[in-house]
C-alpha positions in Angstrom: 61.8 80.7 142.0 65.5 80.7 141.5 65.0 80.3 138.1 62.3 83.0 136.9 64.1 85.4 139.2 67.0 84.7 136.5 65.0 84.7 133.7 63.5 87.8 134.3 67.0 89.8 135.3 68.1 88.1 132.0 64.8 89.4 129.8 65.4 93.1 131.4 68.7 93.1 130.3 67.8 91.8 126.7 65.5 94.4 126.2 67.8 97.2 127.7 70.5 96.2 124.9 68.3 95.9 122.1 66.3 99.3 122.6 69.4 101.0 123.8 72.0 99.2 122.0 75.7 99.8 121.0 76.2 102.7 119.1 79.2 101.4 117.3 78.3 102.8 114.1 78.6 106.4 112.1 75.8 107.2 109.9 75.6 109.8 107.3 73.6 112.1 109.8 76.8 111.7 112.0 79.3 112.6 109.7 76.7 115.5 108.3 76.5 116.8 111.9 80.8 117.3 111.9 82.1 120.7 111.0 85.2 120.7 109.3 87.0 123.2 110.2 88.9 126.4 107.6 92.3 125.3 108.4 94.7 122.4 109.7 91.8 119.9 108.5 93.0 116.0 109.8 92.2 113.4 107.2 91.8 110.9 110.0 89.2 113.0 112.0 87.2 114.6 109.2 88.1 113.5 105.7 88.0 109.8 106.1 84.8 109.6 108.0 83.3 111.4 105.1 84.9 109.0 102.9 83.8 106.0 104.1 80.1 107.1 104.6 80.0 109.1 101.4 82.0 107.0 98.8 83.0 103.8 100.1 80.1 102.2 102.2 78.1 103.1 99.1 79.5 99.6 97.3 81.6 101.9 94.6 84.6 103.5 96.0 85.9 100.4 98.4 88.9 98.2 97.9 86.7 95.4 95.9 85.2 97.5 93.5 86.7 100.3 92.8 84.7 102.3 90.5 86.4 104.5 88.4 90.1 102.4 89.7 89.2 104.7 92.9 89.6 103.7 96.1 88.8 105.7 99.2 89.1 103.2 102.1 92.9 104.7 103.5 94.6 107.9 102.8 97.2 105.8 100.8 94.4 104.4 98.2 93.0 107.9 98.3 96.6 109.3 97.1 97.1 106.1 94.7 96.3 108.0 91.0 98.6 111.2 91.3 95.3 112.7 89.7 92.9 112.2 91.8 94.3 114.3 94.4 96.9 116.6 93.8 98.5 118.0 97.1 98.2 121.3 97.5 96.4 122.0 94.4 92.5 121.1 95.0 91.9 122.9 91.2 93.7 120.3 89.5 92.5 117.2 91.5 90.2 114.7 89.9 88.6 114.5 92.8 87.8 118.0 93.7 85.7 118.1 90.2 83.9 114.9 90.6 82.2 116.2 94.3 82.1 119.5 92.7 80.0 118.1 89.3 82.4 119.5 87.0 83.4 117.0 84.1 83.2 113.6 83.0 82.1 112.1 86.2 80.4 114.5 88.8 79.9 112.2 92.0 78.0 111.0 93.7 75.9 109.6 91.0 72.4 110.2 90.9 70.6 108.3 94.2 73.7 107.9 96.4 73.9 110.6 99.5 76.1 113.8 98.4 78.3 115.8 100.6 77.9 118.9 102.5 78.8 122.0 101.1 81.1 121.9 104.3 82.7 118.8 103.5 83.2 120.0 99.9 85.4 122.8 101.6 87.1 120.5 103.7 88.5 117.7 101.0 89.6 120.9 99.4 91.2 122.4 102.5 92.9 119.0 103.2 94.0 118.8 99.7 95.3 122.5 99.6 97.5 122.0 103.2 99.1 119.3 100.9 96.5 115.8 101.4 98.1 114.4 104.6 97.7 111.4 105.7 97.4 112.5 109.8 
């Protein structure tokens, strides 16, 4: 009795976790949901997030690929090629005209999830307050 009293305690508590579960991880609809706002925009809180969803959890942008010799994992990598992003000038940053489609190279390519209008504005915000890395 001891025993299916335990296994039963034990199945309940399986099936809590597993239809429950951990919510340990951002989606796209998560990040989507943020609004970034007009001014004092924090890479860590809204920039990154984006990035990681956007760019670098798509296989292209990450520290073992690179596409492009980009790398959005960290601020730092973000800031790497002083043409990518140009502090305090979002009109002359590389990366501004990729998420915008102007160029060469508009981004995301074809099939990979785009960003918000909103988090357009905000990498050009963060870029325009001069691309800190806070």
């Amino acid at each position: 009795m001891k025993y299916i009293f335990a296994f039963l305690i034990a199945s309940a508590f399986f099936i809590i976790i597993t239809y429950t579960g951990c919510k340990d991880q951002i989606t796209a609809s998560d990040v989507d949901k943020v609004v970034i706002p007009d001014s004092n925009v924090s890479y860590s809180k809204y920039i990154q997030p984006v990035f990681n969803i956007k760019c670098a959890s798509t296989g292209c942008h990450e520290d073992a690929t690179r596409a492009g010799n980009i790398s959005l994992t960290t601020c730092a990598n973000t800031k790497e090629d002083l043409t990518v992003v140009v502090p305090g000038e979002p009109d002359n940053s590389r990366l501004v005209w990729a998420i915008e489609g102007i160029g060469n190279y508009p981004m995301p390519p074809v099939g990979y999830p785009t960003m918000t209008q909103n988090q357009i504005k905000g990498v050009k915000t963060w870029i325009k307050e001069g691309a800190e890395c806070n």
